[in-house]
Jmol script that loads the backbone (N, CA, C; Angstrom):
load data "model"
ATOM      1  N   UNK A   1      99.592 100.069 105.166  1.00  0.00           N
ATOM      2  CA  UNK A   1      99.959 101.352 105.756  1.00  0.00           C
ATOM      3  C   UNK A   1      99.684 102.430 104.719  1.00  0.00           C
ATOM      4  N   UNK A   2      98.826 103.550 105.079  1.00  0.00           N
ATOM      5  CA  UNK A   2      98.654 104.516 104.302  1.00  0.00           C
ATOM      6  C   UNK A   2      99.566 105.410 104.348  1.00  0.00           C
ATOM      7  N   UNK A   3      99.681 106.554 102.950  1.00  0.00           N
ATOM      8  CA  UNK A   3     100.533 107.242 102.738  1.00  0.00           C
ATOM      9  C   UNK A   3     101.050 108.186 104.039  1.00  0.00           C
ATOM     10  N   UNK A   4     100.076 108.436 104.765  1.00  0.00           N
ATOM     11  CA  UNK A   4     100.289 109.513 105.783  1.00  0.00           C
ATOM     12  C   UNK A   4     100.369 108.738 107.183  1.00  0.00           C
ATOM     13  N   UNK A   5     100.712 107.719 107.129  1.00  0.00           N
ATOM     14  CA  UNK A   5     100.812 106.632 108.133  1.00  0.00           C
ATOM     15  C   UNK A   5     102.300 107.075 109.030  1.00  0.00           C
ATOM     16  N   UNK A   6     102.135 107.158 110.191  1.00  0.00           N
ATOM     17  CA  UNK A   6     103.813 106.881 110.953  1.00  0.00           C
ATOM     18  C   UNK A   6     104.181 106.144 111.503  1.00  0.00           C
ATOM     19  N   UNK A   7     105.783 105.415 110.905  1.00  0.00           N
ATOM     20  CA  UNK A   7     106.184 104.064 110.844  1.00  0.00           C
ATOM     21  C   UNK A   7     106.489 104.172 111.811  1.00  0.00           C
ATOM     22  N   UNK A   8     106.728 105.256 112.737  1.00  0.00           N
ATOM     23  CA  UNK A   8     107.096 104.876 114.223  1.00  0.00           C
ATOM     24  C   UNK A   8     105.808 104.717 115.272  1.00  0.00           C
ATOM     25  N   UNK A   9     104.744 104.678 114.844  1.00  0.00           N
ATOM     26  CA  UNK A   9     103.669 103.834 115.768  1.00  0.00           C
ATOM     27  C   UNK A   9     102.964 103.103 115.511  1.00  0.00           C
ATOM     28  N   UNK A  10     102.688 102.117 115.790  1.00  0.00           N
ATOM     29  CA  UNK A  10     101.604 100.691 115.608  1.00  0.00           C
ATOM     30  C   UNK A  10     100.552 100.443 116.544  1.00  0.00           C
ATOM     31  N   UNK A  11      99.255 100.311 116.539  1.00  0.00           N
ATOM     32  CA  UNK A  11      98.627 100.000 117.359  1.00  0.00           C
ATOM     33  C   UNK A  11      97.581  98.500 116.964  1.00  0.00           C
ATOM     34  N   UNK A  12      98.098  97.722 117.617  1.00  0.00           N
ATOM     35  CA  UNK A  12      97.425  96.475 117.919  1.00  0.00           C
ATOM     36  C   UNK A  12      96.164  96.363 118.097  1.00  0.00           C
ATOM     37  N   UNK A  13      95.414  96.750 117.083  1.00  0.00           N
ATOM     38  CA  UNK A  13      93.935  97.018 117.204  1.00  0.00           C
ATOM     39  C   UNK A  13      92.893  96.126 116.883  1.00  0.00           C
ATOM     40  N   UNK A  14      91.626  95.898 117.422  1.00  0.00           N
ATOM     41  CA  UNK A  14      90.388  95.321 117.562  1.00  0.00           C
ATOM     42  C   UNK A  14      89.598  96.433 117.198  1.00  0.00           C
ATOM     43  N   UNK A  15      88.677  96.719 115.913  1.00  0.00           N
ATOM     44  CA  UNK A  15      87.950  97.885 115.461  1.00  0.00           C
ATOM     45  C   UNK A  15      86.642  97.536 116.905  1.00  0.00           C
ATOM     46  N   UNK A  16      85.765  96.333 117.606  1.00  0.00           N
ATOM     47  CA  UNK A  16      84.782  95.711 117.826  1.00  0.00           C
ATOM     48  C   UNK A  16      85.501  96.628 119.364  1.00  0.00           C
ATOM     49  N   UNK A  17      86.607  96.728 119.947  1.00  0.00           N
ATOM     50  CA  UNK A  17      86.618  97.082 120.947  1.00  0.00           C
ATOM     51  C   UNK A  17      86.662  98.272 121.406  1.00  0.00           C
ATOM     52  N   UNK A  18      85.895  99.019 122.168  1.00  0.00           N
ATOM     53  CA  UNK A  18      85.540 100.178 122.924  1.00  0.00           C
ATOM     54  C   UNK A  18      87.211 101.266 122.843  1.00  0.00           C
ATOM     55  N   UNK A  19      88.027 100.293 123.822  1.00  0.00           N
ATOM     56  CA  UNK A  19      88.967 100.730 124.742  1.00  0.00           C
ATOM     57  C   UNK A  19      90.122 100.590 123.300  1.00  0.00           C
ATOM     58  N   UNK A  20      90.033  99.962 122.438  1.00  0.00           N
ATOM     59  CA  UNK A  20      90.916  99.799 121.161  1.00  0.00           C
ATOM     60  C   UNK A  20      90.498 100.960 120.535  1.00  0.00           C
ATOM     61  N   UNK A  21      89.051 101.032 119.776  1.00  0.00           N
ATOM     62  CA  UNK A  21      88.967 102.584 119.325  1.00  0.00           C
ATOM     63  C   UNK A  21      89.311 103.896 119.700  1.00  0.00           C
ATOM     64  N   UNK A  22      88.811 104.019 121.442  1.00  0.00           N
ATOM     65  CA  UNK A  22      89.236 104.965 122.250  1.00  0.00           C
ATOM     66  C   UNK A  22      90.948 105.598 121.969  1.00  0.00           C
ATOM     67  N   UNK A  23      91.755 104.453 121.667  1.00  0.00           N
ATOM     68  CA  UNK A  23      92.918 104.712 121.625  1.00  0.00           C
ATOM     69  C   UNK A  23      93.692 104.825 119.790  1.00  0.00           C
ATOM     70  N   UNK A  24      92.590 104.624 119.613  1.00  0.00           N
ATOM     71  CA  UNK A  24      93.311 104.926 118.032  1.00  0.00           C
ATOM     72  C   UNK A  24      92.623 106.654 117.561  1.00  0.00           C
ATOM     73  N   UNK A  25      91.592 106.249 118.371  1.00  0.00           N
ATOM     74  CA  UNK A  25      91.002 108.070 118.354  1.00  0.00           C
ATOM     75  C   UNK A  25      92.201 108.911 119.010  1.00  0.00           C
ATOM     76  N   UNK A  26      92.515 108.910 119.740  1.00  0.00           N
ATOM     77  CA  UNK A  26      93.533 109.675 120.439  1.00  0.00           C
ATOM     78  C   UNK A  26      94.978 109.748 120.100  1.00  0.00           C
ATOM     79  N   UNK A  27      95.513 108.816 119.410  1.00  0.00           N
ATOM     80  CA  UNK A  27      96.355 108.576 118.162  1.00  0.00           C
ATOM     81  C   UNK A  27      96.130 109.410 117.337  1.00  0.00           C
ATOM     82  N   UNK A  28      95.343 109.993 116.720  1.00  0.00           N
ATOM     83  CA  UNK A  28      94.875 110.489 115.497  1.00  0.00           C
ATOM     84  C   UNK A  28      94.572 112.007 116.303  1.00  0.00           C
ATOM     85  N   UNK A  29      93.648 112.377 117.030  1.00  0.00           N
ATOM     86  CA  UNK A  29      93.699 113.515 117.996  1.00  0.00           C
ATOM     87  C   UNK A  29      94.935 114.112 118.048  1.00  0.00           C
ATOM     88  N   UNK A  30      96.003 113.349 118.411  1.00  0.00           N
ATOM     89  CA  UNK A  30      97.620 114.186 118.606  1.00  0.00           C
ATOM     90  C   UNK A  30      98.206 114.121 117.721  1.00  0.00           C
ATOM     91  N   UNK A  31      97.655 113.695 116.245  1.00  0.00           N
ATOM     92  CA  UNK A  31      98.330 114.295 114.912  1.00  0.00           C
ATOM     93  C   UNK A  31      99.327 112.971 114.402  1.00  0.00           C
ATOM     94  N   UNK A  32      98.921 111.471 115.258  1.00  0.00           N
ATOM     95  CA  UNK A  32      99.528 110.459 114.811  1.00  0.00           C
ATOM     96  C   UNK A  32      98.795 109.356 114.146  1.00  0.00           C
ATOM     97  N   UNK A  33      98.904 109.336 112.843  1.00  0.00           N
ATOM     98  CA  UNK A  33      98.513 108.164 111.973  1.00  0.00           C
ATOM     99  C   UNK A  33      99.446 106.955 112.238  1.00  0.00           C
ATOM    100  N   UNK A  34      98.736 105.745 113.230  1.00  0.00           N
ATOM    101  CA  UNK A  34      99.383 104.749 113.179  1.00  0.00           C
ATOM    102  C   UNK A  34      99.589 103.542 111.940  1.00  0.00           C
ATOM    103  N   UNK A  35     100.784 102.908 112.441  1.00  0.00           N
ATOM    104  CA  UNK A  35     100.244 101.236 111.017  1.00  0.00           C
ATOM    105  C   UNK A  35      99.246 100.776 112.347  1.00  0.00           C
ATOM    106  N   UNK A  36      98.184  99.939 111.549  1.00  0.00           N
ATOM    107  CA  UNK A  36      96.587  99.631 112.084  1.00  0.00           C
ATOM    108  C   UNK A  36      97.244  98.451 111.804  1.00  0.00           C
ATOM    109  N   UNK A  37      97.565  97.134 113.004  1.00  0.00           N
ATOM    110  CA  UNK A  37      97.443  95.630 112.592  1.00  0.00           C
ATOM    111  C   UNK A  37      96.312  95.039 113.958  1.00  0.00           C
ATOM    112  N   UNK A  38      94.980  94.689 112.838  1.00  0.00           N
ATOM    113  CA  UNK A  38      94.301  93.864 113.032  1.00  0.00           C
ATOM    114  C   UNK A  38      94.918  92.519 113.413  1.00  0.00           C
ATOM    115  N   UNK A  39      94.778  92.825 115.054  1.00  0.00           N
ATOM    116  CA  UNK A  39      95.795  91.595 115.566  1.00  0.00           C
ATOM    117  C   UNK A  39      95.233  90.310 115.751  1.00  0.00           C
ATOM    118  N   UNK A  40      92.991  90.658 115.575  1.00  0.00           N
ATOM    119  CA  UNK A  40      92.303  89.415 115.020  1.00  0.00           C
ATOM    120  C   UNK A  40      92.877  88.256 114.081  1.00  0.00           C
ATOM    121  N   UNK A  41      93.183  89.064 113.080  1.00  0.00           N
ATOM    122  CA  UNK A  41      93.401  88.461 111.202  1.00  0.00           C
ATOM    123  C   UNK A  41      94.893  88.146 111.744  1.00  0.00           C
ATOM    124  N   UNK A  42      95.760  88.803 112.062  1.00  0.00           N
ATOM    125  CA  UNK A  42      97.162  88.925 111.992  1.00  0.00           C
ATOM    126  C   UNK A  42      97.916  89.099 113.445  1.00  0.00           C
ATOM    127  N   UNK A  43      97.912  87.536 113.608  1.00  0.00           N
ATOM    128  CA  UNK A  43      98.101  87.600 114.947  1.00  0.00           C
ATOM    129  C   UNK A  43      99.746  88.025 115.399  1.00  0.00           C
ATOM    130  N   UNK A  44     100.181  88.456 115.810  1.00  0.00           N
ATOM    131  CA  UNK A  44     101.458  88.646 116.496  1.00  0.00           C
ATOM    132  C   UNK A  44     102.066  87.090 116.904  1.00  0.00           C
ATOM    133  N   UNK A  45     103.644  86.783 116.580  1.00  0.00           N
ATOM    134  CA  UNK A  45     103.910  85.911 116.958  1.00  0.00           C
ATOM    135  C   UNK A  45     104.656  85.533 118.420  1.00  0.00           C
ATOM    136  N   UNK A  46     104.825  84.084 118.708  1.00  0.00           N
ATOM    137  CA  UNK A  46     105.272  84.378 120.692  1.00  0.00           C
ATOM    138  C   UNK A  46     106.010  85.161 120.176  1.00  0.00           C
ATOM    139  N   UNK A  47     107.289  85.424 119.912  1.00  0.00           N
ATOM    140  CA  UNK A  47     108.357  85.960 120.129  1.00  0.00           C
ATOM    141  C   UNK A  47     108.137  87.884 119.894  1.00  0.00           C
ATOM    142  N   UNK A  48     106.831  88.445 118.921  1.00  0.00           N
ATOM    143  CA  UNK A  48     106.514  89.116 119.160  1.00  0.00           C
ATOM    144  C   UNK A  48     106.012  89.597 120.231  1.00  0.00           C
ATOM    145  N   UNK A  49     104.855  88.879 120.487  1.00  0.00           N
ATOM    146  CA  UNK A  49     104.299  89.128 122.157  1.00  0.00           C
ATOM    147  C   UNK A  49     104.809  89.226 123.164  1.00  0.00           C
ATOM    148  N   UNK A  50     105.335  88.438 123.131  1.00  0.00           N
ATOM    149  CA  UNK A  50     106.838  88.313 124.903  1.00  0.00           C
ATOM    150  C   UNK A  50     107.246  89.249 124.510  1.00  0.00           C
ATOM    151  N   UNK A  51     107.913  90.300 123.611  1.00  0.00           N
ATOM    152  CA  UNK A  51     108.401  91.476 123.413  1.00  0.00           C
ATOM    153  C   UNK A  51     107.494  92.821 123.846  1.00  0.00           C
ATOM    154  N   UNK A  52     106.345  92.407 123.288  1.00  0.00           N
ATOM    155  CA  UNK A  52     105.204  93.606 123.516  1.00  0.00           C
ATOM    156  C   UNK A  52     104.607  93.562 124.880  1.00  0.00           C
ATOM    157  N   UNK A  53     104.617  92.847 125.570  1.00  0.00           N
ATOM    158  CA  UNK A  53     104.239  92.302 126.533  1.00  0.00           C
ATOM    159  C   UNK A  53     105.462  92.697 127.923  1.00  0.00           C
ATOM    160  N   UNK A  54     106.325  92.715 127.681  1.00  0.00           N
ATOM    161  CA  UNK A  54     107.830  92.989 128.321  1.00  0.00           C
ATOM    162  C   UNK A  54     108.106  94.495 128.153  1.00  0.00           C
ATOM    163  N   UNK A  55     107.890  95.080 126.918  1.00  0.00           N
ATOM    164  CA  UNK A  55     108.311  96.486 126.546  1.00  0.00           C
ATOM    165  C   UNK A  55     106.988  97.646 127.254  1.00  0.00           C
ATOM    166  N   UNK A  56     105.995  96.616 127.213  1.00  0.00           N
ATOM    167  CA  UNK A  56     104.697  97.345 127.842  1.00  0.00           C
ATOM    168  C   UNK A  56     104.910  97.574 129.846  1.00  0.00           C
ATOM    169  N   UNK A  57     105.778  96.438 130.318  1.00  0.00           N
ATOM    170  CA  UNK A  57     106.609  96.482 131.526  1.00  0.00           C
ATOM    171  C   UNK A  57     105.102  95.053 132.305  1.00  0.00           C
ATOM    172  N   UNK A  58     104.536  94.495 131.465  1.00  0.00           N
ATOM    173  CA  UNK A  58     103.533  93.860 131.669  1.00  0.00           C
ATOM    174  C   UNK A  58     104.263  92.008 132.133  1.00  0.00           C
ATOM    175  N   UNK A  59     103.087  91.310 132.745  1.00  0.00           N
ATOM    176  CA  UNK A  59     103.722  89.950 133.281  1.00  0.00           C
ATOM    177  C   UNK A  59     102.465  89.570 132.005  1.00  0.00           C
ATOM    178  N   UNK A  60     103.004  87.989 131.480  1.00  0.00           N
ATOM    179  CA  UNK A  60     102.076  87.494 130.668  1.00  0.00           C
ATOM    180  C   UNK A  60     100.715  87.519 131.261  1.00  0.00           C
ATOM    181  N   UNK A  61     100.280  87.297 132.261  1.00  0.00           N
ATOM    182  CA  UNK A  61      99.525  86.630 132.725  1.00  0.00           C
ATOM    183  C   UNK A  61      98.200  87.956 132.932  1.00  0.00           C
ATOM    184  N   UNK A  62      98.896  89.213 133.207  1.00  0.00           N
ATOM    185  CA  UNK A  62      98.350  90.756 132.783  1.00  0.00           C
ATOM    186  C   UNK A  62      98.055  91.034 131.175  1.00  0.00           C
ATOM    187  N   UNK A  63      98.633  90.593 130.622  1.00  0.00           N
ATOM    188  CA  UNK A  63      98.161  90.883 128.693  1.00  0.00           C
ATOM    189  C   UNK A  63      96.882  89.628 128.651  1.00  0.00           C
ATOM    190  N   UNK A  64      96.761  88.676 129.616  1.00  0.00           N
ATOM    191  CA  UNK A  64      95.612  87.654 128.897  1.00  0.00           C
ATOM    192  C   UNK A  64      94.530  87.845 129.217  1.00  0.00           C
ATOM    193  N   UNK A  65      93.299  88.141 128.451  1.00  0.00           N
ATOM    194  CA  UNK A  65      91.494  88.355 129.090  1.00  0.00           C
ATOM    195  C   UNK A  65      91.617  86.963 129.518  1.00  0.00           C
ATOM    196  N   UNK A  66      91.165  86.793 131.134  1.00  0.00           N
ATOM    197  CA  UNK A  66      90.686  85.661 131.277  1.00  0.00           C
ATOM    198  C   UNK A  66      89.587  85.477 131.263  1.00  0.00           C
ATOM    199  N   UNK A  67      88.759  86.693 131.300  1.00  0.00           N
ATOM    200  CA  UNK A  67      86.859  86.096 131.169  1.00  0.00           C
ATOM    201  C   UNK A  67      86.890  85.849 129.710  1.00  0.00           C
ATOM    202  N   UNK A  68      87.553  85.843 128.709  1.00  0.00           N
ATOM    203  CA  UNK A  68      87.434  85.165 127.008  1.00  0.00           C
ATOM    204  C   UNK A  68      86.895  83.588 127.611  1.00  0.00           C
ATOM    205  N   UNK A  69      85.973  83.364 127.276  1.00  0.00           N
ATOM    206  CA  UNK A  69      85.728  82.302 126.801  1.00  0.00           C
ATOM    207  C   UNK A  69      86.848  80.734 127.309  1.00  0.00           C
ATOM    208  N   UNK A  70      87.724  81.371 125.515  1.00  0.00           N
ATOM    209  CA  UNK A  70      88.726  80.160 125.559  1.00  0.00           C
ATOM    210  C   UNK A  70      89.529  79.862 126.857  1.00  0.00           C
ATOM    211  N   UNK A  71      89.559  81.047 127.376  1.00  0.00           N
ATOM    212  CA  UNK A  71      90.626  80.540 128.740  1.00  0.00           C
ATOM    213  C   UNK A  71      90.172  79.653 129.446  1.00  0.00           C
ATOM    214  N   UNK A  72      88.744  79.989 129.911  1.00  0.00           N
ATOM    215  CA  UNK A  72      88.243  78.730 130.736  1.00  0.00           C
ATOM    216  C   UNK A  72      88.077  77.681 129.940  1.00  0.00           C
ATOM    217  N   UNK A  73      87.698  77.460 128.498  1.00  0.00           N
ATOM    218  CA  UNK A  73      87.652  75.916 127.573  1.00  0.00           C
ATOM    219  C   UNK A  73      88.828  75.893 127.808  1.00  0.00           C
ATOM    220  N   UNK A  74      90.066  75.812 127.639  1.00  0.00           N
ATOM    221  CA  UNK A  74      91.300  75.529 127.198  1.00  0.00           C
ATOM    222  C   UNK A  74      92.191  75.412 128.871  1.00  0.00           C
ATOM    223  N   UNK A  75      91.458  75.188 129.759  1.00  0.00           N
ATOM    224  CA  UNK A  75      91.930  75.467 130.814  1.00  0.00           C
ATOM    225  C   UNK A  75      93.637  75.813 131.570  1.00  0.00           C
ATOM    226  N   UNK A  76      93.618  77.321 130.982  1.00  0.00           N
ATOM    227  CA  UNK A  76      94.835  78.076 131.076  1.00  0.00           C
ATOM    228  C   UNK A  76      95.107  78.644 132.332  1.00  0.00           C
ATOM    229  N   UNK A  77      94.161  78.350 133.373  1.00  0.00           N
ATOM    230  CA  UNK A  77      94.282  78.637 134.949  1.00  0.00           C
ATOM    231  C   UNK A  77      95.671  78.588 135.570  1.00  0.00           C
ATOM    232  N   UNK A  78      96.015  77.539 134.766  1.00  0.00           N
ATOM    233  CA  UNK A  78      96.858  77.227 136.161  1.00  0.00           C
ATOM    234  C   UNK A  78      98.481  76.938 134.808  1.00  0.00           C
ATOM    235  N   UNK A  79      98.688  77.785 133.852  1.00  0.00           N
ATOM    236  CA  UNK A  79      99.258  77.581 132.256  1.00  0.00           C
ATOM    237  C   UNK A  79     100.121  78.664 133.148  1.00  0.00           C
ATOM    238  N   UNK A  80     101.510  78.242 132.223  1.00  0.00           N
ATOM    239  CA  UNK A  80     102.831  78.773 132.071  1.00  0.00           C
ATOM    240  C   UNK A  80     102.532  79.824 130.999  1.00  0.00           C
ATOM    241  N   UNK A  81     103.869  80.726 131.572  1.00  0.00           N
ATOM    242  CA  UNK A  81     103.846  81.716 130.607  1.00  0.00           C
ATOM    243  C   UNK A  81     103.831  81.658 128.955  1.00  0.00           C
ATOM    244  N   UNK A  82     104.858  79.940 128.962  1.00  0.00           N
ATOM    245  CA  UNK A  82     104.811  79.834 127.328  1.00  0.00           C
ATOM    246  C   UNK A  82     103.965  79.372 127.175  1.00  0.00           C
ATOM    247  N   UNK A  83     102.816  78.568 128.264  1.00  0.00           N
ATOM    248  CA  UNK A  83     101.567  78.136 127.432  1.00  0.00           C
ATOM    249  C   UNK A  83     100.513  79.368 127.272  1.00  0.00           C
ATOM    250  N   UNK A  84     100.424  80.071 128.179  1.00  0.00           N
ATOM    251  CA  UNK A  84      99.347  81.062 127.599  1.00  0.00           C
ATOM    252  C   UNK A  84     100.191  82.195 126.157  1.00  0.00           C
ATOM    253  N   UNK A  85     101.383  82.352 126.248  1.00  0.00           N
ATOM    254  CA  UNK A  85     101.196  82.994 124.893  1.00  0.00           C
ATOM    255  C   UNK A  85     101.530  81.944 124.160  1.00  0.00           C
ATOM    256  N   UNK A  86     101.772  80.938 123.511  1.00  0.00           N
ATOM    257  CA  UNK A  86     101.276  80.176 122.690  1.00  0.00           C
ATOM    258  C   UNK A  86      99.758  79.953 122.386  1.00  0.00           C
ATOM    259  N   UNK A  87      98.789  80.192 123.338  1.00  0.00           N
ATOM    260  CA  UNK A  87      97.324  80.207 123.465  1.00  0.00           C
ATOM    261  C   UNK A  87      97.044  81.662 123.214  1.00  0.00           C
ATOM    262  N   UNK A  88      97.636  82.485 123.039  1.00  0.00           N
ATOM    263  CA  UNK A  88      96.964  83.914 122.983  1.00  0.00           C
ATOM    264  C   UNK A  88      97.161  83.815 121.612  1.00  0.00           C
ATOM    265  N   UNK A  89      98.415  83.835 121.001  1.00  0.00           N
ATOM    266  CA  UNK A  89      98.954  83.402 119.645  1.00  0.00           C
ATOM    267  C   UNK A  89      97.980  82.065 118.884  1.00  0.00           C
ATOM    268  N   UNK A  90      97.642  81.499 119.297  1.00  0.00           N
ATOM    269  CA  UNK A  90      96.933  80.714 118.522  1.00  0.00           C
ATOM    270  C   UNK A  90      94.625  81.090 118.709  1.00  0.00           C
ATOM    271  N   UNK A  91      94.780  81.943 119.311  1.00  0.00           N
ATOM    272  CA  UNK A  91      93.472  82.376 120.424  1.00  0.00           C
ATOM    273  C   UNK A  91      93.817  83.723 120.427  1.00  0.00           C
ATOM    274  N   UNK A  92      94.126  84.652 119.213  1.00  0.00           N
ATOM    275  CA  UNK A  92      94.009  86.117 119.354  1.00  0.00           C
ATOM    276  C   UNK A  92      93.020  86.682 120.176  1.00  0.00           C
ATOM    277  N   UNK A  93      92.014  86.489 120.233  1.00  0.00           N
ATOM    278  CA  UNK A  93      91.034  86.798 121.364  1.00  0.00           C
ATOM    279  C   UNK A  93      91.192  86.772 122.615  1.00  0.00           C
ATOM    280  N   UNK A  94      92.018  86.265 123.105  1.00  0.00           N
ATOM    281  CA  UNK A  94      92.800  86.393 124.436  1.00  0.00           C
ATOM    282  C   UNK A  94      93.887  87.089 124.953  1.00  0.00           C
ATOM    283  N   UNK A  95      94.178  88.066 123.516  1.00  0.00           N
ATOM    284  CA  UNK A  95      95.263  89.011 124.172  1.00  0.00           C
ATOM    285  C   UNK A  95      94.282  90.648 124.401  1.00  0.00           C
ATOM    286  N   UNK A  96      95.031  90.614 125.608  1.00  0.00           N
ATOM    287  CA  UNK A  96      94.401  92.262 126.324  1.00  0.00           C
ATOM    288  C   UNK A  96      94.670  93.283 125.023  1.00  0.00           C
ATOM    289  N   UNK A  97      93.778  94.265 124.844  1.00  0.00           N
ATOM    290  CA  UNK A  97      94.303  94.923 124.006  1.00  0.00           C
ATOM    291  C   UNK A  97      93.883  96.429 124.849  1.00  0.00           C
ATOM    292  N   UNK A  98      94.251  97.863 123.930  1.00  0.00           N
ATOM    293  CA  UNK A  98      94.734  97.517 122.571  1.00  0.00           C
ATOM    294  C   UNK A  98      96.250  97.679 122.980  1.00  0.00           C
ATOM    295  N   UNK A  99      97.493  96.936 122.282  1.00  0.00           N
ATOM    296  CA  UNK A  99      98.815  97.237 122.663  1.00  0.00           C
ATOM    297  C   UNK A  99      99.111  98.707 121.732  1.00  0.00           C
ATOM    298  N   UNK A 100      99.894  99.903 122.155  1.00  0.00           N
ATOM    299  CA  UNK A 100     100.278 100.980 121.149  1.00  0.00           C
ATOM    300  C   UNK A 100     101.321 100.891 121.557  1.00  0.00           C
ATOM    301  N   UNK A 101     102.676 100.688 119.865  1.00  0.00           N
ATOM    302  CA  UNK A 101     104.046 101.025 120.264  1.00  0.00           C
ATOM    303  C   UNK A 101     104.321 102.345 119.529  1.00  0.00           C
ATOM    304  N   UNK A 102     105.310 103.068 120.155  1.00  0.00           N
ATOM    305  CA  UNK A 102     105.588 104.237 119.544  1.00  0.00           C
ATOM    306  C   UNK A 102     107.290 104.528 119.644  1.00  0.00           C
ATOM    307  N   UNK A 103     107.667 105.737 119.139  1.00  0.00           N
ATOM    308  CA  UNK A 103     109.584 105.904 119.440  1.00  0.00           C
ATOM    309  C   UNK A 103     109.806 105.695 120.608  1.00  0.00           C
ATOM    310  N   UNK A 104     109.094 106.106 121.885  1.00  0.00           N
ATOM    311  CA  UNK A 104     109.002 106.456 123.305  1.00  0.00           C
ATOM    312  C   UNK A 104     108.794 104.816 123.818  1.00  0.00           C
ATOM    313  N   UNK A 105     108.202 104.343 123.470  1.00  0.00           N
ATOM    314  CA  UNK A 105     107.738 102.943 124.183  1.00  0.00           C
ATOM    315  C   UNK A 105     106.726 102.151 124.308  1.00  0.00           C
ATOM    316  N   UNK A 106     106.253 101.188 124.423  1.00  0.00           N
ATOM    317  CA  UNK A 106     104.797 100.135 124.507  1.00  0.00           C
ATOM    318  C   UNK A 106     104.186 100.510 125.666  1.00  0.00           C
ATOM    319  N   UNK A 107     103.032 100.829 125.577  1.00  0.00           N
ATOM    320  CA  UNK A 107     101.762 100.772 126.379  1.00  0.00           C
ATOM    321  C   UNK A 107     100.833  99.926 126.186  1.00  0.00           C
ATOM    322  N   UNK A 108     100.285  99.049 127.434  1.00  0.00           N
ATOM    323  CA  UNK A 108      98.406  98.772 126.836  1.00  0.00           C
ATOM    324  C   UNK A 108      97.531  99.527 127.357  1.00  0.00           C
ATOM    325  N   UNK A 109      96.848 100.051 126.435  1.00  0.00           N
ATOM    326  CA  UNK A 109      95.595 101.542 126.184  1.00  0.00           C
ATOM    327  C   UNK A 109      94.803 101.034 127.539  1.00  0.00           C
ATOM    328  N   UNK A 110      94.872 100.378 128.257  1.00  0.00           N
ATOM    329  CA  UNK A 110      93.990 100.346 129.327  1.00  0.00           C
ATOM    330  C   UNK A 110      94.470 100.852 130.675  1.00  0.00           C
ATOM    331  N   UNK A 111      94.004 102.053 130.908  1.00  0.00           N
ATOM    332  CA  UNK A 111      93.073 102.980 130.590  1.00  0.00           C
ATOM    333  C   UNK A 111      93.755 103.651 129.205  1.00  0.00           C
ATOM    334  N   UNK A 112      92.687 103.977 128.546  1.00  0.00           N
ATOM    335  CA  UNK A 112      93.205 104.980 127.424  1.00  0.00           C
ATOM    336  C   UNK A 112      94.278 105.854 127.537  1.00  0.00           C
ATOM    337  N   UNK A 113      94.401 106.663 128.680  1.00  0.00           N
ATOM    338  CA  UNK A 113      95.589 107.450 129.360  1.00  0.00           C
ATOM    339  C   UNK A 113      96.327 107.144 129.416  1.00  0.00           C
ATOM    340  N   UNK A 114      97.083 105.822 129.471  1.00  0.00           N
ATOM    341  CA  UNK A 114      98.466 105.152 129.301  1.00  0.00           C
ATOM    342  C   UNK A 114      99.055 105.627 127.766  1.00  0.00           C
ATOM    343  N   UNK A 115      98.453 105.520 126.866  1.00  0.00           N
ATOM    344  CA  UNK A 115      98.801 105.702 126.115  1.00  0.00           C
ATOM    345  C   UNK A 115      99.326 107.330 125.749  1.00  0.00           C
ATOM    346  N   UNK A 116      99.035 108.584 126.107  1.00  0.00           N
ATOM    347  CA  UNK A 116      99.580 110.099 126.328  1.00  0.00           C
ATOM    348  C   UNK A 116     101.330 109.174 126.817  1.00  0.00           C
ATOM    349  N   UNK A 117     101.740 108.481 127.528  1.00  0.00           N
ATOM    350  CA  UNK A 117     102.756 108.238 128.346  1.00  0.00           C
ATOM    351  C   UNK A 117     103.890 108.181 127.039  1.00  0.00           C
ATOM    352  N   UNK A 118     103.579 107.708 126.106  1.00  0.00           N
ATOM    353  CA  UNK A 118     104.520 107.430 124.822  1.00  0.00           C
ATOM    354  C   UNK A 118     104.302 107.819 124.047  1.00  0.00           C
ATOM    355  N   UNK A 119     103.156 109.068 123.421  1.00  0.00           N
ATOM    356  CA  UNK A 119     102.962 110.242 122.674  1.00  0.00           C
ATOM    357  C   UNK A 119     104.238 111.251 122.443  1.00  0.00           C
TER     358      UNK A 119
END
end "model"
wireframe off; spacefill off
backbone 0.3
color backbone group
């Protein structure tokens, strides 16, 4: 976290994703330096996720990309809630991103405009 960083927002970011940048641009646009966790490298744990995932007002099954790849190898079709976030958690690549928490509340940036909601 950089000096000018604010501890009251985090955004769950993928630099590789469109809709993740989009929303850290707009973070920064309204004068908010988030903490940046590369949720690739540093995955969030279940008990994190079911939180972010819940606070976002989201069902597990809405936070998981199912065209990733792993979902169809790992055949999570027809997977419980604790098995897909145990699989998102172990398969960062399978969580929807980007998540932004702020004082106001969790959004996922999709559409980018969700995110103004907790600005």
């Amino acid at each position: 976290m950089g000096p000018d960083a604010d501890p009251s927002a985090t955004i769950y970011h993928n630099p590789r994703c469109s809709k993740s940048r989009q929303a850290l641009e707009l973070l920064r646009e309204r004068g908010v330096e988030p903490t940046v966790i590369k949720y690739l490298e540093t995955p969030p744990t279940v008990d994190e996720l079911r939180t972010l995932i819940a606070d976002a007002g989201l069902t597990v099954r809405e936070a998981v990309r199912v065209k990733e790849a792993e979902f169809t190898e790992l055949g999570l079709l027809e997977a419980s809630d604790e098995q897909l976030l145990k699989a998102m958690v172990a398969h960062p690549r399978l969580i929807e991103r980007p998540f932004v928490v702020t004082a106001k509340g969790t959004r996922m940036g999709r559409p980018t405009e969700t995110v103004e909601e907790i600005l």
